[in-house]
C-alpha positions as CSV (number, residue, x, y, z in Angstrom):
1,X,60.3,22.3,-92.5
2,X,61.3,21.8,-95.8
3,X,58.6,20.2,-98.0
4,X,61.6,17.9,-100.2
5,X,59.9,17.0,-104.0
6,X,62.4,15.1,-106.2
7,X,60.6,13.1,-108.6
8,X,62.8,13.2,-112.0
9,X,65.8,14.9,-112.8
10,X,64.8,18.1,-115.1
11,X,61.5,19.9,-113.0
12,X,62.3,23.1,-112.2
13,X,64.7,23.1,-109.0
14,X,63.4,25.3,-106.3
15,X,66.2,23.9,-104.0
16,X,69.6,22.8,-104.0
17,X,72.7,21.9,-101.6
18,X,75.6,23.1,-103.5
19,X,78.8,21.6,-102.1
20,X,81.5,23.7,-101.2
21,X,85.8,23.4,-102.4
22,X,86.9,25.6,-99.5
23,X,89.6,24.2,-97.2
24,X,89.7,21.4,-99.4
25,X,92.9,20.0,-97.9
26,X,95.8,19.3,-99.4
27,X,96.8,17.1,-102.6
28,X,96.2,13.9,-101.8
29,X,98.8,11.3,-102.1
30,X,98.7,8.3,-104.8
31,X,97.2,5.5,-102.4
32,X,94.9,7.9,-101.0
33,X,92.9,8.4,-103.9
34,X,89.5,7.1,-104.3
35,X,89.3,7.0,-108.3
36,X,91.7,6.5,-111.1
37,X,91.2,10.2,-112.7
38,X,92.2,12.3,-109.6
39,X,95.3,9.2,-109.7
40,X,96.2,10.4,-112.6
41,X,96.3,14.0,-111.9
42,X,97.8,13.3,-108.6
43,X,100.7,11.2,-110.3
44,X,100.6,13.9,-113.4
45,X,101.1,17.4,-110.5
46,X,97.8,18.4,-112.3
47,X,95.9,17.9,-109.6
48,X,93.3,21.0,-109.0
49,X,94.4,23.5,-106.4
50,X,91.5,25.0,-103.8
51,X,91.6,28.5,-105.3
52,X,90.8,27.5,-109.1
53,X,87.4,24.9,-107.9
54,X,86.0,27.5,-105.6
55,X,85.9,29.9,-108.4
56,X,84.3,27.0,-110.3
57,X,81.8,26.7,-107.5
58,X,80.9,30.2,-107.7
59,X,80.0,30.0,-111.1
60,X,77.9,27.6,-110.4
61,X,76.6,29.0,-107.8
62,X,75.8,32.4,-109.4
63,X,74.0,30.4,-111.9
64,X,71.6,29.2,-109.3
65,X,71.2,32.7,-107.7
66,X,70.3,33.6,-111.9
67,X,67.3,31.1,-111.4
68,X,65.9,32.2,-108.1
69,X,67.2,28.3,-106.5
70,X,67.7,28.5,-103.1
71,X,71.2,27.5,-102.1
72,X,72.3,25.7,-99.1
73,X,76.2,25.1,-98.2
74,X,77.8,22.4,-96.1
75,X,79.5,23.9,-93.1
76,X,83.2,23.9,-93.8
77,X,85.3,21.2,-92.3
78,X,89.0,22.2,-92.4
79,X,91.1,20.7,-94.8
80,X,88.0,18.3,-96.3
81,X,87.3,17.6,-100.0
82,X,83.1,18.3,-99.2
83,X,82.4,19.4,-103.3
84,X,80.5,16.1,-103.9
85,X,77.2,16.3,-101.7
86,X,75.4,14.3,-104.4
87,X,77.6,11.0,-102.9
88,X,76.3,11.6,-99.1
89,X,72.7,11.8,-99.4
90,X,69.8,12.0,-102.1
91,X,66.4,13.0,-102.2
92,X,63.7,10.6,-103.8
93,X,60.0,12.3,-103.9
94,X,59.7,13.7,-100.4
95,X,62.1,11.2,-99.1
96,X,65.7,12.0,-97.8
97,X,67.7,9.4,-97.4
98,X,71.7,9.5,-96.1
99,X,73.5,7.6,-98.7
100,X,76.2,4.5,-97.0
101,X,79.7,6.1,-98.8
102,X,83.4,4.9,-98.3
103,X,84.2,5.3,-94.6
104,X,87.1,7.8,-95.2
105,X,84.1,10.2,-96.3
106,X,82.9,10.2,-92.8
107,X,83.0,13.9,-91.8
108,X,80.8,15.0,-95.0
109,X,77.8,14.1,-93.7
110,X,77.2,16.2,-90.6
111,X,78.3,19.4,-92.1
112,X,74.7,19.3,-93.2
113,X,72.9,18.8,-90.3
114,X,71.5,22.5,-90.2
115,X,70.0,20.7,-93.7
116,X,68.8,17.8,-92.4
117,X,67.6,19.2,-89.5
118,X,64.7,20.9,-91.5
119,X,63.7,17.3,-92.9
120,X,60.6,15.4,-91.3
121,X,61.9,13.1,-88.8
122,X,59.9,10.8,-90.5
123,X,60.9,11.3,-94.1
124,X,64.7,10.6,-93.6
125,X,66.2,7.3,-93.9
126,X,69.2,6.5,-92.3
127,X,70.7,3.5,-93.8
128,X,71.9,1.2,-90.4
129,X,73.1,-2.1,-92.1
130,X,76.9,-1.2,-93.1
131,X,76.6,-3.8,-95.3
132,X,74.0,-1.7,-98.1
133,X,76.0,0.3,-99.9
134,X,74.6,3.1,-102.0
135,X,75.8,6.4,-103.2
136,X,73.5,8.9,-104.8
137,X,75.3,9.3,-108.3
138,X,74.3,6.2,-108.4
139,X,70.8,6.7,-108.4
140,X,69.1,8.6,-111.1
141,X,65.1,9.5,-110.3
142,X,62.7,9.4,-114.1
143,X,59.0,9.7,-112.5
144,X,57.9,6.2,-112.1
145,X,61.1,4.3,-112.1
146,X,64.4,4.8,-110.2
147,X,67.4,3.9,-112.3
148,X,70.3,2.5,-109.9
149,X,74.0,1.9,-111.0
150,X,75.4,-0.6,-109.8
151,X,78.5,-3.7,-110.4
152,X,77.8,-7.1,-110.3
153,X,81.3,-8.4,-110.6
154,X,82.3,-11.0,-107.9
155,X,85.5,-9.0,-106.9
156,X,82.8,-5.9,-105.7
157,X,84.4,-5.9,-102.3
158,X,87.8,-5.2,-103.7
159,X,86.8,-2.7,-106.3
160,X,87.0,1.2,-104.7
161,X,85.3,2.7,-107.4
162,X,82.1,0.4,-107.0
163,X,79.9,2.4,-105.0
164,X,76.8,0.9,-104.9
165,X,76.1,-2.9,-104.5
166,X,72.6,-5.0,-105.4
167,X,72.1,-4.9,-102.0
168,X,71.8,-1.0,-101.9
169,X,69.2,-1.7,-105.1
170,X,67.0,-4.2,-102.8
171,X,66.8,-1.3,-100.1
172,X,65.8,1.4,-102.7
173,X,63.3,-1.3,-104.0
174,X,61.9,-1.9,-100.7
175,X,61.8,1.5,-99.8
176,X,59.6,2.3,-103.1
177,X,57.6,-0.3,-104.2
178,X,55.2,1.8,-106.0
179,X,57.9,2.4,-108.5
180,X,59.8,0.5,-111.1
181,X,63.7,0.1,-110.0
182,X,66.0,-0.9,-112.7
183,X,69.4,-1.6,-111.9
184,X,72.9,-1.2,-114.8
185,X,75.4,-3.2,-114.2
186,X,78.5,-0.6,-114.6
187,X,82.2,-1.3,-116.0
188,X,84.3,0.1,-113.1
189,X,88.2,0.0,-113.6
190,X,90.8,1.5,-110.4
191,X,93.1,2.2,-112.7
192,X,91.8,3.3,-115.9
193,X,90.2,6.9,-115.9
194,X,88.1,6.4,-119.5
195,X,86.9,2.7,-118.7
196,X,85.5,3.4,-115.1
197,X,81.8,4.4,-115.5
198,X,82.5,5.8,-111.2
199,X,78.5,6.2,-110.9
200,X,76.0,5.6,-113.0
201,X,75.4,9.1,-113.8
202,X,79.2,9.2,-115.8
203,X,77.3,7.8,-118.3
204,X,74.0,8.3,-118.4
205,X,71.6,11.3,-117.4
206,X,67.5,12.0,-118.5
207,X,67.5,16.0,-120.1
208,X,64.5,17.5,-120.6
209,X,61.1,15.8,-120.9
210,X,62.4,12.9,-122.8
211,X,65.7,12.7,-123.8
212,X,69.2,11.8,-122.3
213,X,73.0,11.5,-122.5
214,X,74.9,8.7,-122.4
215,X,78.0,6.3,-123.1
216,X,77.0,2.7,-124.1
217,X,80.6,1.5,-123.5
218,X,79.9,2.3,-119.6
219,X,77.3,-0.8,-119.4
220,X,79.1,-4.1,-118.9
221,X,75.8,-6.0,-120.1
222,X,74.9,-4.6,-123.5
223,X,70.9,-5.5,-122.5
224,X,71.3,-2.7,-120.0
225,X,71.9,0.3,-122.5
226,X,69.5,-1.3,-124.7
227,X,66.6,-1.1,-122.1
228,X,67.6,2.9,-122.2
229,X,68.4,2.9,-125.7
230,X,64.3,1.3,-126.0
231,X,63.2,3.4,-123.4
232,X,64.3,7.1,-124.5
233,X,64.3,5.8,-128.0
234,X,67.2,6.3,-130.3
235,X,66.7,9.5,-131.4
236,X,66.3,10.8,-128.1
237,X,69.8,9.7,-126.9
238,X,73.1,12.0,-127.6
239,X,75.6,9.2,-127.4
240,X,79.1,10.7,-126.1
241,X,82.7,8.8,-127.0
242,X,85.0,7.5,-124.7
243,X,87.0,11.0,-124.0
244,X,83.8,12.6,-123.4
245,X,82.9,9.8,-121.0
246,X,86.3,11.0,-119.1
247,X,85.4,14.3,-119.6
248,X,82.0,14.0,-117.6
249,X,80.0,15.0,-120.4
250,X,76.9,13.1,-119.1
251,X,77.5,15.1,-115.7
252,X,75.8,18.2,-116.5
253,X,72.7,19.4,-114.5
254,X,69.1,20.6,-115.1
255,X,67.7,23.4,-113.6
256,X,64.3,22.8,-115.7
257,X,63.6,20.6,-118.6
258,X,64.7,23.3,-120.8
259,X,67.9,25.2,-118.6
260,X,70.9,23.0,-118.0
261,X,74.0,24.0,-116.9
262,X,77.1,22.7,-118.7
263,X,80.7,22.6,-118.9
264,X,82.5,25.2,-121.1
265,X,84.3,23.2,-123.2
266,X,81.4,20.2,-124.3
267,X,81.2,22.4,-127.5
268,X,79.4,19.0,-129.5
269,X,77.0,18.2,-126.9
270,X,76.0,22.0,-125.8
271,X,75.3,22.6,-129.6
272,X,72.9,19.5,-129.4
273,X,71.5,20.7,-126.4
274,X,70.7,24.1,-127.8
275,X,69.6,22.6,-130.7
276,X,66.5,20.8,-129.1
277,X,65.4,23.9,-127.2
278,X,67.4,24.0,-124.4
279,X,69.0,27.0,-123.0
280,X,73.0,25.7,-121.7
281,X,74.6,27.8,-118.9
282,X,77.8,27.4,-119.6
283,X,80.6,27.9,-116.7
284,X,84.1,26.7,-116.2
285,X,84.4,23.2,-114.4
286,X,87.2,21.3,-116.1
287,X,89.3,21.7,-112.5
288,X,86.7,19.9,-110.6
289,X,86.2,17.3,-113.6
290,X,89.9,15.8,-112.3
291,X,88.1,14.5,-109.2
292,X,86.0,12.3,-111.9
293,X,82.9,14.6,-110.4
294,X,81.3,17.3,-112.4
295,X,78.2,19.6,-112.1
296,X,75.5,16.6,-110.8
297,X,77.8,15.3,-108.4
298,X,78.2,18.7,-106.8
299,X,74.8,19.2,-106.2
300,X,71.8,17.4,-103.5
301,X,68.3,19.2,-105.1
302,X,65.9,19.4,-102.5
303,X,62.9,20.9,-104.3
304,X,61.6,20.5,-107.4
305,X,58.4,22.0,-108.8
């Protein structure tokens, strides 16, 4: 059995399912995307080919391997884009719980059963209603609270990249109610890349003990970046722009409150990071970024000391 322990998002990982890029299947077509950036590369011909995002994963993976973090893989499902396990399931303290994604996502799930499988019967949540929908980039896990993104907007049901709806924050409430849920209302656009915050951690993620990343523009009720702005306190917060918002620069990932591993190319924030202590593992990723998914979203932790 595996004894799951996720209770923030910096504690030294122990665990980890890693998604995977091979057989990723062929370019998708325009109406077939599920976000505006892979739209854009789609429509561009920059869309990233199977061979350049599993050397990507690799890198990440080795990174892992550096760290002692046992890995798990999904099983490969031909010609299926599986790099984004954080979407199909997430782990809050010791429970597992399968996330409610967009139905054309359906195979994802049970390439990791030989994952699930090790899981207490009784600590995984399956999510019945098909109504509750909640992905887990979406949710973000800081000890006592759970912050969950989320959109408000009337037009929810007609809005593909809103993921997660206030009904998906009342099951997460009910689930915990020893802990403090706080839910961001995110701007989400279907056709502009740089104004669609997809999840809420593509603009906003906890590093270290007390700090965090994030884009105030990605919050459609000013209050909401406030609370976090309050919360972390201001000079605690590295606050990226709008191309570094579209860049994922708030998807980076924490191995322990002072390892994260970052994207190449974030030159201004992996200077900040290094400059408060904390060592950056820098890899290549800027293939996978296309998908508007970066180095949280391709990762499920399991185990965290």
């Amino acid at each position: 059995m595996l004894s799951l322990n996720v209770k923030n998002e910096t504690s030294r990982l122990r665990a980890v399912v890693l998604g995977t890029a091979v057989s990723n299947g062929p370019t998708p077509k325009a109406e077939e995307a599920y976000d505006p950036k892979s739209l854009e590369h789609i429509k561009a011909g920059t869309y990233p080919v199977e061979a350049d995002m599993v050397v990507e994963m690799e890198a990440f993976r080795a990174v892992f391997e550096k760290y002692d973090v046992t890995v798990y893989r999904p099983e490969v499902v031909e010609n299926e884009n599986q790099i984004f396990t954080r979407d199909i399931a997430f782990v809050i303290d010791d429970v597992f719980i399968e996330s409610n994604i967009l139905p054309d996502r359906i195979k994802e799930f049970p390439a990791i059963r030989h994952v699930v499988d090790q899981v207490d019967p009784a600590k995984f949540v399956h999510i019945a209603d098909q109504d509750i929908h909640i992905e887990g980039g979406d949710v973000i896990v800081w000890n006592d609270y759970i912050f969950i993104g989320t959109y408000k907007g009337a037009d929810y049901p007609d809005i593909k990249t809103a993921r997660t709806n206030l009904r998906g924050v009342e099951f997460i409430k009910n689930l915990f109610p020893h802990k403090r849920v706080v839910a961001f209302d995110l701007v989400k656009s279907t056709v502009e890349a740089r104004d669609n915050a997809l999840h809420l951690d593509c603009c906003f993620q906890p590093v270290g003990t007390d700090k965090a990343i994030i884009y105030k523009e990605g919050f459609r009720d000013v209050k909401d970046y406030e609370f976090l702005r309050d919360f972390f306190g201001e000079d605690n917060l590295f606050h990226i722009t709008r191309d570094e918002m579209y860049h994922m620069n708030s998807n980076i990932f924490s191995i322990a409150p002072d390892v994260v591993v970052s994207e190449r190319n974030f030159t201004r924030l992996n200077t900040w990071l290094r400059s408060k202590g904390i060592t950056v593992e820098e890899i290549p990723y800027a293939e996978i970024a296309k998908q508007e998914g970066l180095l949280r979203c391709s990762t499920l932790p399991l185990i965290r000391d």
